[in-house]
Every structure is written in structure tokens, then in C-alpha cells.
py3Dmol code that shows the C-alpha trace and the ligand (Angstrom):
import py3Dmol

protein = """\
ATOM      1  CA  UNK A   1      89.938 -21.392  -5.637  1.00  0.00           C
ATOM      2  CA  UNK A   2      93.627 -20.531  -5.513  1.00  0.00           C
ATOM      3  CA  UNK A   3      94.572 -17.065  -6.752  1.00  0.00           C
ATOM      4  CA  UNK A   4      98.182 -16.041  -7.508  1.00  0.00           C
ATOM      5  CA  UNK A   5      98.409 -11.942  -5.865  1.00  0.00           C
ATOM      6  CA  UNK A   6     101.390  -9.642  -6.911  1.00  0.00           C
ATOM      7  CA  UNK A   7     102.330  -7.993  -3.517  1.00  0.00           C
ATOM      8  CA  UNK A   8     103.800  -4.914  -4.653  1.00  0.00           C
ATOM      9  CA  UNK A   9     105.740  -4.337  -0.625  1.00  0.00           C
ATOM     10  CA  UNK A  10     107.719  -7.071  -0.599  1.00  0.00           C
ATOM     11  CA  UNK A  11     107.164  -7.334  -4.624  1.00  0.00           C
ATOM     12  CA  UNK A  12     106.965 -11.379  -4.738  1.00  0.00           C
ATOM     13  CA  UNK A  13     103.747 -13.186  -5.365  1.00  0.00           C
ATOM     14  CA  UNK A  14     101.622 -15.362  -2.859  1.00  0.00           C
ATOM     15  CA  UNK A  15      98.854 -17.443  -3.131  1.00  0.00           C
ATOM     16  CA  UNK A  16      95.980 -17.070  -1.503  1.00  0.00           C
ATOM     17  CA  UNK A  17      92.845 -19.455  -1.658  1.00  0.00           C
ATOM     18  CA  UNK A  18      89.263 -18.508  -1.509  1.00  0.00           C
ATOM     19  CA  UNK A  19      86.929 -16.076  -3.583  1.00  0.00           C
ATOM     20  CA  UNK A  20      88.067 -13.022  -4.410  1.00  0.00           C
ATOM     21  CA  UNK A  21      86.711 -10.117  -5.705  1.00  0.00           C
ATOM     22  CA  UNK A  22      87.236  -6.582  -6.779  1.00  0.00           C
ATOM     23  CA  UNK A  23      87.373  -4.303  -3.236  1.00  0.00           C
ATOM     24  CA  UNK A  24      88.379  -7.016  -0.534  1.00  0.00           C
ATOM     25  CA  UNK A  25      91.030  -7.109   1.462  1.00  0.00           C
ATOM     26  CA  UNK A  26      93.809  -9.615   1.509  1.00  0.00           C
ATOM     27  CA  UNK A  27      96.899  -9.970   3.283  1.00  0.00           C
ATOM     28  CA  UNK A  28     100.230 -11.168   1.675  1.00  0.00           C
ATOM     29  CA  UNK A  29     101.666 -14.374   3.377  1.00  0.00           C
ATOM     30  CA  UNK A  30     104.987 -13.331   2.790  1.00  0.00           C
ATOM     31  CA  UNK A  31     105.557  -9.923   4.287  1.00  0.00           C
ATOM     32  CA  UNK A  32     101.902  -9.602   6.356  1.00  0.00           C
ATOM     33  CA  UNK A  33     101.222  -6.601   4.125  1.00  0.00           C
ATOM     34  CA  UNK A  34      97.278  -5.368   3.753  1.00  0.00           C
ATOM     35  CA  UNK A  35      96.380  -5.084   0.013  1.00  0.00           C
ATOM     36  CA  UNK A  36      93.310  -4.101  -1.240  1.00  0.00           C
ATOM     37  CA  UNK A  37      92.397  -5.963  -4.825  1.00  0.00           C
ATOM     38  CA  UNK A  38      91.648  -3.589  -7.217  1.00  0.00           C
ATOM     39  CA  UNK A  39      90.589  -6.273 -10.017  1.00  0.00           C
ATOM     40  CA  UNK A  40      90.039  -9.786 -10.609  1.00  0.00           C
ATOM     41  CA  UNK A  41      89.737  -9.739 -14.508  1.00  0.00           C
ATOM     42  CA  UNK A  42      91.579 -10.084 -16.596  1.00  0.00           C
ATOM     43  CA  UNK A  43      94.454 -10.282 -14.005  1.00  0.00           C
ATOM     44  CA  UNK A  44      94.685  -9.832 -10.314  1.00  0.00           C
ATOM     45  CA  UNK A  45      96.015  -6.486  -9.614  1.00  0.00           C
ATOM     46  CA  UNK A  46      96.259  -5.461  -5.767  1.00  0.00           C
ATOM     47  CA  UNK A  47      97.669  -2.616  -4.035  1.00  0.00           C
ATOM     48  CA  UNK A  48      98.811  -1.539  -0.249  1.00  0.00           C
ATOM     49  CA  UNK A  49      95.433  -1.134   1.480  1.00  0.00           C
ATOM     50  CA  UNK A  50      94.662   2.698   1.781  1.00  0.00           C
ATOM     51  CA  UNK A  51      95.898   3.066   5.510  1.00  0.00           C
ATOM     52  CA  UNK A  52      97.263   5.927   7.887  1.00  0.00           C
ATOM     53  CA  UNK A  53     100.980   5.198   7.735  1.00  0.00           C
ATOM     54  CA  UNK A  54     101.481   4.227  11.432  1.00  0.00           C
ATOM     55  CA  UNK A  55      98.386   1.937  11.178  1.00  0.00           C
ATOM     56  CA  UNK A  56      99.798   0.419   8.230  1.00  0.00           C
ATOM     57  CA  UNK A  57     103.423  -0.669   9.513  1.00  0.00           C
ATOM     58  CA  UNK A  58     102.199  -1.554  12.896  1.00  0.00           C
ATOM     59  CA  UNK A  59      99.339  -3.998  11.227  1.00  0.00           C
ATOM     60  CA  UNK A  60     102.174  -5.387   9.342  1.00  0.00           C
ATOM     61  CA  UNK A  61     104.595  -6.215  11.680  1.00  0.00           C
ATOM     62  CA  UNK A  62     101.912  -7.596  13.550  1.00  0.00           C
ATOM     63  CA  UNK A  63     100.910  -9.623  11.051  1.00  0.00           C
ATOM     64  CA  UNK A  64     104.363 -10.700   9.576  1.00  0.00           C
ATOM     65  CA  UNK A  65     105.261 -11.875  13.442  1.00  0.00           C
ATOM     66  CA  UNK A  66     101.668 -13.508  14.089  1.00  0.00           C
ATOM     67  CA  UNK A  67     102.398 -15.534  10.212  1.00  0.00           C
ATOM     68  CA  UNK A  68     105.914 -16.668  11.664  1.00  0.00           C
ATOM     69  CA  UNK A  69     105.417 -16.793  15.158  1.00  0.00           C
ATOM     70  CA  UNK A  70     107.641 -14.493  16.194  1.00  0.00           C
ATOM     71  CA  UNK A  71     107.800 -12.728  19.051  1.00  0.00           C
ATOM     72  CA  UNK A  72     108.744  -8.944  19.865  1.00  0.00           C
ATOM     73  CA  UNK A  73     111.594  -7.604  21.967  1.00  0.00           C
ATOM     74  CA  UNK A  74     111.546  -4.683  24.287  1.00  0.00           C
ATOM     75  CA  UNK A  75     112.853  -2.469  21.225  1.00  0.00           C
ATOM     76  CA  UNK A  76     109.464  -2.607  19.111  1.00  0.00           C
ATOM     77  CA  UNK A  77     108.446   1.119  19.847  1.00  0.00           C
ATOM     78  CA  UNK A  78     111.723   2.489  18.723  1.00  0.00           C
ATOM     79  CA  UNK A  79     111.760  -0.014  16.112  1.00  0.00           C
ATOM     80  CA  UNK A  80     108.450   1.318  14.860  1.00  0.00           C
ATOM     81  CA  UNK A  81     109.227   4.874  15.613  1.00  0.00           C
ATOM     82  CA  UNK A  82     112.737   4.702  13.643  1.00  0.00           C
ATOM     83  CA  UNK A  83     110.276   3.598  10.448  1.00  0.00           C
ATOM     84  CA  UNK A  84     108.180   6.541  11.057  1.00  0.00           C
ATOM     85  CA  UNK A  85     111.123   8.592  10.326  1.00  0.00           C
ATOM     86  CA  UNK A  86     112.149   6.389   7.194  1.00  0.00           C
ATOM     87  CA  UNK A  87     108.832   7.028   6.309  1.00  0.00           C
ATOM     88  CA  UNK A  88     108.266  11.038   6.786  1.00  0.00           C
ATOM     89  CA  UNK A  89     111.801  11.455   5.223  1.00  0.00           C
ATOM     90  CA  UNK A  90     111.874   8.987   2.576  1.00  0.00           C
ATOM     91  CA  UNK A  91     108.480   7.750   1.769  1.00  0.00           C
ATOM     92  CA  UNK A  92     108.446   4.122   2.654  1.00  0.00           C
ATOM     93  CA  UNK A  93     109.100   1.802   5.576  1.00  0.00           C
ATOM     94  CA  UNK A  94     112.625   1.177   5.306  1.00  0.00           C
ATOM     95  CA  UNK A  95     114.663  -0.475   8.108  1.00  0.00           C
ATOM     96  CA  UNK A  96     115.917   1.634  10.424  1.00  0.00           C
ATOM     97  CA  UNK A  97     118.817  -0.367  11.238  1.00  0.00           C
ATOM     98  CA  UNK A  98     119.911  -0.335   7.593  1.00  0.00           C
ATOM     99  CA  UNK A  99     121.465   2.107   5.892  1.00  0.00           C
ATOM    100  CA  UNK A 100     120.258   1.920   2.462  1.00  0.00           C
ATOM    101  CA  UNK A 101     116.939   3.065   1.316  1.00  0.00           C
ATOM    102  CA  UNK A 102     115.859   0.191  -1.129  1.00  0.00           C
ATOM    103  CA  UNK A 103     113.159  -1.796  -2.093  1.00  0.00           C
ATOM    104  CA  UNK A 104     114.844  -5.364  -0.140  1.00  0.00           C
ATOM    105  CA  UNK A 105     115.066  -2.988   3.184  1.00  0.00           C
ATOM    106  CA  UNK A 106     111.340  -2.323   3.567  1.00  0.00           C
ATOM    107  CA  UNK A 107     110.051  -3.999   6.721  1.00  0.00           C
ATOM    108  CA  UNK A 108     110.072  -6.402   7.135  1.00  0.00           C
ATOM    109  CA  UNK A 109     113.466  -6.667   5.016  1.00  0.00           C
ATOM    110  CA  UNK A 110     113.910  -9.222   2.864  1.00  0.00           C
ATOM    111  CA  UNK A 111     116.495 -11.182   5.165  1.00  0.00           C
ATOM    112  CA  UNK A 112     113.803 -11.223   7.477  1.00  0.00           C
ATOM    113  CA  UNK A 113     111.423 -12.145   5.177  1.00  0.00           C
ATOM    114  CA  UNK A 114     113.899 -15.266   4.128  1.00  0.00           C
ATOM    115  CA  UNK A 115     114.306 -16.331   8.001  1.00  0.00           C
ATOM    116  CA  UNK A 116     116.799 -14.798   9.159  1.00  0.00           C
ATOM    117  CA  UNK A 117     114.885 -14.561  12.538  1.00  0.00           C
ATOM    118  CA  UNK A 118     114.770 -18.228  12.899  1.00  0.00           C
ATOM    119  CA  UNK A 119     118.873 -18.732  11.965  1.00  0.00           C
ATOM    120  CA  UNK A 120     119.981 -15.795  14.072  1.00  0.00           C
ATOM    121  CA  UNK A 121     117.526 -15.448  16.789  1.00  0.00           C
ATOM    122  CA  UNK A 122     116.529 -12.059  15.937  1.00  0.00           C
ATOM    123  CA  UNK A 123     116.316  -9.306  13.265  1.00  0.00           C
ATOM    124  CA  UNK A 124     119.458  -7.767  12.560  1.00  0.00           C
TER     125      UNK A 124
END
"""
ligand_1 = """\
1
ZN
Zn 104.177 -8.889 0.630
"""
view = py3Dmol.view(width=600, height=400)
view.addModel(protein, "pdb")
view.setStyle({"model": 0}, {"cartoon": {"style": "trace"}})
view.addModel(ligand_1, "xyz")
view.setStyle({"model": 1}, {"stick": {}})
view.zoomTo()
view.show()
């Protein structure tokens, strides 16, 4: 069965094929977000899995690398320490190399997320 999932992080849908019911947990194949799906009738509706913050972002960048098969540089503890403080001080997982605070800037960012990794060797 192939179900269509709204990921509300990266705020694209994926598809993901299987059963699925109300309560499990499935993981968007675009960003390597954790949601946990709320329903399955009438629609699909899914939201970030309920997580501690620093378990969250370091399960999805996991995740987003393991999908692409990406590797991670010496900065990844900054990196996920610099999101901590997007986090405490603006209440999502924005880059830390990016100035603005918006939706296409929550790791990983949506040039990321359209392979920019793979054209310029790296993330930003
Ligand atoms: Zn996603």
C-alpha cells in the first residue's frame, strides 16, 4: 500500500509504502524527519514525533545523511550545537550558518534537501 504523508518540517509530501496506522512512526524520505501519524481516515495527518529537542535534530541529521549517503565533517558538534541555540532562541532548527529564520532554513535546509551536497561537496 502506498500512502501519500504531509511532512510538516520540510512541509513537502513523501510517499511511503506499507500499512499504516494511527500511532506509528514514520520517517519522511525527504528531510529524515520522525513523524508520528496521528490518523489514517479520512486523511493522513502526521506530526514531528514527540521528541527531546536534541534527540530530535540529531536523529534527523542522522537520518537525512544515512537516506543520501552523506557523510559528516569534523564540524557536526558545533553544527548541532549552533541549532540548539536556533532552537532555545527561536523555536525551531534553523541553520546556523544562515541568517534568516524561515521555514526553507530548517535543517536540513531546503538547498540541502535539493542536493546541494552532491553539486558543491558540502553544505553551505
Ligand atoms: Zn520532511
Amino acid at each position: 500500500m502506498k500512502h501519500k504523508i504531509f511532512c510538516e518540517v520540510c512541509r513537502v509530501s513523501f510517499i511511503h509504502r506499507g500499512e499504516l496506522k494511527a500511532g506509528a512512526a514514520v520517517i519522511c524520505t525527504v528531510c529524515g524527519a520522525r513523524l508520528e501519524v496521528l490518523e489514517v481516515e479520512p486523511e493522513i495527518k502526521a506530526r514531528r514525533f514527540p521528541q527531546e529537542p536534541e534527540q530530535e535534530i540529531r536523529e534527523r541529521v542522522d537520518t537525512f545523511a544515512r537516506l543520501r549517503g552523506y557523510i559528516f565533517n569534523a564540524e557536526k558538534e558545533n553544527i548541532i550545537e549552533g541549532l540548539m541555540d536556533k532552537y532555545k532562541k527561536f523555536g525551531d532548527f534553523y541553520c546556523p550558518c544562515r541568517f534568516d529564520n524561515i521555514p526553507e532554513n530548517i535543517c536540513p535546509c531546503l538547498e540541502t534537501r535539493m542536493n546541494q551536497v552532491k553539486k558543491e561537496g558540502q553544505c553551505l
